[in-house]
N, C-alpha and C positions, 0 to 999 in steps of 0.2 A: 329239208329238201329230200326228195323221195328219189331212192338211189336208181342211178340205170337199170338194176337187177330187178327192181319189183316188177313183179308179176302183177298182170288186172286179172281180177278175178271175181268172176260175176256170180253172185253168191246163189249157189246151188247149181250150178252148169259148168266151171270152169276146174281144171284141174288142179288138186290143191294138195297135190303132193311136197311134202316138206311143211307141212301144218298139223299138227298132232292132234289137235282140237277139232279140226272141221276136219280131218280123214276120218276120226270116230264119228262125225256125225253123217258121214255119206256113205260109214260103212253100215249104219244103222237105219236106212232110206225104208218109208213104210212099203210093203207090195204095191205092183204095180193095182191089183185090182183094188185094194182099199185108198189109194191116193187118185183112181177114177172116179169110182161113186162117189168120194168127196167130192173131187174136184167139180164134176158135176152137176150135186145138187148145188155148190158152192155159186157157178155160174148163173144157174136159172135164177137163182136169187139175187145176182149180181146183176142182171138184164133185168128183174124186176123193178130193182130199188131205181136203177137210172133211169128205165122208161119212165116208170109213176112220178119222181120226181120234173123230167123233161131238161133237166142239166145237162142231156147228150147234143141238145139243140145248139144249131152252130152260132145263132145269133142271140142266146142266151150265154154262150160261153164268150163270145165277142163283148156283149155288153157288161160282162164284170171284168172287164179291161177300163173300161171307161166308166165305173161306178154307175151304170145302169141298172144292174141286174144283180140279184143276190141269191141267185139259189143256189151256185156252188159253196160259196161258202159255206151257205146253212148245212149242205150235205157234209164238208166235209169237217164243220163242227162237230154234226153226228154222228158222223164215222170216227174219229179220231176221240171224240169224247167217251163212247161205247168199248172202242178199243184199247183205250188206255185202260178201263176199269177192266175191260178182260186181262189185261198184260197185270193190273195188278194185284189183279185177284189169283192167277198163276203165279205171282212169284211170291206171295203170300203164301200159297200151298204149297212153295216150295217145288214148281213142279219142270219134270228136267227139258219136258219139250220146249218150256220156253226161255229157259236158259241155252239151250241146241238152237234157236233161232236167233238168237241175241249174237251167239259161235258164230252162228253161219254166216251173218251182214258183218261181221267185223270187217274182214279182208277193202268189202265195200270202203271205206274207209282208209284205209292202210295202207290202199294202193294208188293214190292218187292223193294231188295237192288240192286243196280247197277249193281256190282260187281257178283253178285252169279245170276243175273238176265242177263239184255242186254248184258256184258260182259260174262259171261258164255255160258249165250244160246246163245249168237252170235257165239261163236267159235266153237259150238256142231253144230251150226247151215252151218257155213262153211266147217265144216269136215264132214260133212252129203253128202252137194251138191259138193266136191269133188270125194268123193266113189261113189256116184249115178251117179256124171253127170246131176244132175237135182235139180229143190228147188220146193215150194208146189205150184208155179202159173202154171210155165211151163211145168212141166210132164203132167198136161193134155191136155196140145198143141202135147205132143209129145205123147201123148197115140193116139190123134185122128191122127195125121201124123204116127201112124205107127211101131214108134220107138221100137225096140227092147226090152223087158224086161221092158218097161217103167210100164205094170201094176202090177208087182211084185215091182215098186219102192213106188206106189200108196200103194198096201199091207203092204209094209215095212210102209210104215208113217202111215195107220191106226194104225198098232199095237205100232209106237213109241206114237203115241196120245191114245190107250189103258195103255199102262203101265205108262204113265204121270198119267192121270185122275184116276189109280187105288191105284195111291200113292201121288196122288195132296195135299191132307190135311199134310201128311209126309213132303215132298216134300217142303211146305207153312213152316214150321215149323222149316225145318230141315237145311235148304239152303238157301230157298228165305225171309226169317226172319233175315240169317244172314248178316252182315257187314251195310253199310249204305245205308239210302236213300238217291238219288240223283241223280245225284252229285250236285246239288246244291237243295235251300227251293223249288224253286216254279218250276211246271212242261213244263214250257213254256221258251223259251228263250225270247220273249219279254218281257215276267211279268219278268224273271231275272233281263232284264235290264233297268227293268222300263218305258217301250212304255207304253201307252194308250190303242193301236192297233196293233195288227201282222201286219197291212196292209206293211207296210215299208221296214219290214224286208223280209216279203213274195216275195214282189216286186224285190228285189235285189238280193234273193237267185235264186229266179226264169228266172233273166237276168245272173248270174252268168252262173247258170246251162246251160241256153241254152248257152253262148259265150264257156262254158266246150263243149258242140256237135260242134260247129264252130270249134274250135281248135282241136277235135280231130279226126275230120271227113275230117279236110284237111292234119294231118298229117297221118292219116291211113285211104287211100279213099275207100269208102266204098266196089266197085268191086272186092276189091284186097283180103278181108274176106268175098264173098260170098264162100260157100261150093263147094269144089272142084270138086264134082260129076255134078253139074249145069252148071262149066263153060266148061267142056270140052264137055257135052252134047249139046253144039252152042246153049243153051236157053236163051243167058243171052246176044246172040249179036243178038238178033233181033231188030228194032226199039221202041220195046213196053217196051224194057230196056235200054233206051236212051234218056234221057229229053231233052238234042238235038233236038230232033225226034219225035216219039209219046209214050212219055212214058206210059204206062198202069198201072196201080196202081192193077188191077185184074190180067193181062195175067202176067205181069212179076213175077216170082216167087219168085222174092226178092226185098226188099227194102232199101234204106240206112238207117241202124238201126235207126240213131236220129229221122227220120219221123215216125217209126212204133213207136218209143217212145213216142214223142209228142202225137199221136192218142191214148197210151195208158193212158197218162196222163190226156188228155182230157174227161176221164170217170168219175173225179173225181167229174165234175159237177152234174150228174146224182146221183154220188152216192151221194154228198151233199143231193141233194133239194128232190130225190124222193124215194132214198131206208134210206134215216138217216145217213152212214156210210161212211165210205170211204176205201178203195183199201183194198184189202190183200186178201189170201190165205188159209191159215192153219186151220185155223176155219171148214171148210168143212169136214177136215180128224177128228177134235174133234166130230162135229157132225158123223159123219159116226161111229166111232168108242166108240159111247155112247148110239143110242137110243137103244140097249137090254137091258137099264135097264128101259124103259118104265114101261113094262107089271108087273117090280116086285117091290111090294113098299116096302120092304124093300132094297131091294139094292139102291133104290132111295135115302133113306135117310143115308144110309151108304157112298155112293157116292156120295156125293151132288155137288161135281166141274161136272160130266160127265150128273147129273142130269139136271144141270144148260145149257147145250150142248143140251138133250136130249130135252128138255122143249121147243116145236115149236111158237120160237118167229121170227117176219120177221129180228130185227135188226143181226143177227146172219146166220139164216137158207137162205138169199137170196146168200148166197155164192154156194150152190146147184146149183141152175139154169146157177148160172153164172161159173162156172167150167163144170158145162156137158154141156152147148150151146157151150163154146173154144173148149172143145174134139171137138164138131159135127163140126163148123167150119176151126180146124184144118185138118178135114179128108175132107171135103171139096174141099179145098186150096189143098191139098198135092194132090189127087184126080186128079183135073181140070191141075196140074202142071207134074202130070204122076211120083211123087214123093214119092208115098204111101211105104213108107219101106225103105225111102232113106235114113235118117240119121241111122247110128249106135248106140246101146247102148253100157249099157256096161256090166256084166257077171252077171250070177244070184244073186250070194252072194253081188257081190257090189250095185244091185241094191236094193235086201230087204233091206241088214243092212244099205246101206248108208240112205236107204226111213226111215228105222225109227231113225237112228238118227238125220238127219238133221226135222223132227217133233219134236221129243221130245227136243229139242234146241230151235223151235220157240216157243212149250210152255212153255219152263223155261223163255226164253227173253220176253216173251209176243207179239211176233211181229215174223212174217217171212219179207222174202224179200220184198214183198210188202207193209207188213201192216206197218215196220218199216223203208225200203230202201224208197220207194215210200210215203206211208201216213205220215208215223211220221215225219220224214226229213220237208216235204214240209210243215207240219203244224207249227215245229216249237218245237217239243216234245225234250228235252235236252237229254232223256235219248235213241234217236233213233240217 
């Protein structure tokens, strides 16, 4: 049972005084200007890989609810497959940033029961990105492509990340105190089972993963879920959408999702070694929807989880740069493709309320789609 005292603590934002582990690593935060240019190119690449794919689409993310539709999955086969082999190629090398990141997500964990946590907020978190159509990575792919309603879904998550952080110490208390920690002691499935090193397990999850995009990109090829409106547009038979032929990774407007995966997962290096952190989302809409209590110290101290958002540290705030350079590259791509407004949303009310509830789920879980589908998975977190 996770005692009254604990603290939530959002890994890289929250203050984490009385942790000797993650004080060393927040006192070793890279520059602000080296964790922008990452973060940065980090983004454009991140608004690449969703648009080409077209996973940010609302009715593509609706239909792998109902086994219609398969291209998140393949993406995030690719990503979590690519990323496991970077996580385990760094702990092969031995190398200390990504043991500093492994530090940092503990608390993730630690502070919060399973059950009223990753279990709860995942399903608030699922019934979110059904009503919306969207989850906290990809709505700004699809704000910059265009998408209908998409920034009223953006609105809906700040205010579900407002009414989180205005009831967080409640909330810590009331819910996330209750039932058990775990599911098991230690926060690592290798420490569960007593490895030395993730590297092993990283290795195998990560060949998994990819042979999961082999198998399901041969039994659902990838052409056959490009968007309907591309294929009868004749853009998608030219030779620049033909690996036959000359396939173009820029002209063609779509990709077979496992490869835009892979490229997404491949950021994870970057976010290792240069910004401290790795993947996720939702943190951006915590920040957005906390720095009005800057200017007032008392609300600061009355709020202290939004304070801890508000508080401009890079391990945290480089999710900024890297969400509005995906919008910019999103609009881009869709631009250059004559796609601007192509995909559909979905209606007003499902956009807000879905936006904020599928937020207020990734802060009960402590993870949205990325930080826990993508990061946690690949690292080896029991409780993602």
């Amino acid at each position: 049972m996770a005692t009254e005292e604990t603290k939530l603590i959002p890994s890289g934002a929250e203050d984490t005084s009385g942790d000797k582990n993650t004080d060393n690593i927040m006192a070793q935060q890279h520059s602000w200007l080296t964790v922008i240019l990452a973060s940065s190119v980090m983004g454009l690449l991140f608004g690449l890989s969703f648009y080409k794919s077209h996973v940010y689409e609302p009715q593509i993310i609706r239909g792998q609810f109902l086994f219609k539709r398969f291209v998140m999955p393949k993406v995030f086969f690719g990503a979590m497959g690519v990323g496991s082999l970077i996580f385990s190629a760094l702990s092969v090398l031995k190398m200390k940033a990504f043991d500093d990141v492994r530090k940092l997500w503990k608390p993730t964990s630690l502070t919060r029961s399973w059950t009223s946590g990753p279990v709860l907020g995942g399903a608030l978190l699922g019934v979110g990105m059904a009503v919306s159509g969207a989850c906290p990575g990809m709505v700004w792919t699809a704000l910059g492509a265009g998408t209908s309603n998409s920034l009223l879904t953006i609105a809906g998550g700040i205010f579900g990340a407002l009414l989180y952080g205005m009831n967080a110490s409640s909330i810590q208390r009331h819910v996330l105190n209750r039932g058990p920690l775990g599911p098991c002691e230690e926060v690592y499935a290798d420490e569960a089972l007593g490895q030395s090193s993730p590297a092993k397990l990283t290795f195998v999850l990560g060949i998994v993963c990819l042979a999961g995009c082999y198998v399901l990109e041969t039994l659902v090829p990838w052409k056959t879920e490009v968007p309907v409106r591309l294929l009868e547009s004749g853009v998608m038979d030219g030779p620049w959408c033909s690996f036959e032929a000359e396939f173009s990774y820029w002209h063609c407007p779509a990709w077979p999702p496992s490869i835009a995966g892979m490229l997404l997962g491949s950021l994870q290096l970057p976010g290792a070694l240069l910004v401290g952190n790795v993947l996720g989302s939702a943190t951006a809409f915590q920040i957005c929807s906390s720095t009005w209590v800057l200017p007032l110290p008392n609300l600061r101290t009355k709020f202290g989880y939004m304070n801890a958002f508000a508080t401009q540290k890079p391990l945290a705030w480089w999710q900024l740069p890297y969400v509005g350079l995906a919008a910019l590259m999103a609009s881009i791509c869709a631009s250059a493709s004559s796609d601007k407004g192509g995909a559909s949303g979905v209606d007003n009310v499902s956009a807000f309320v879905g936006g904020a509830i599928l937020i207020f789920g990734s802060c009960l879980g402590g993870g949205c789609t990325s930080g826990h589908g993508l990061s946690g998975c690949a690292m080896l977190m029991v409780q993602s």
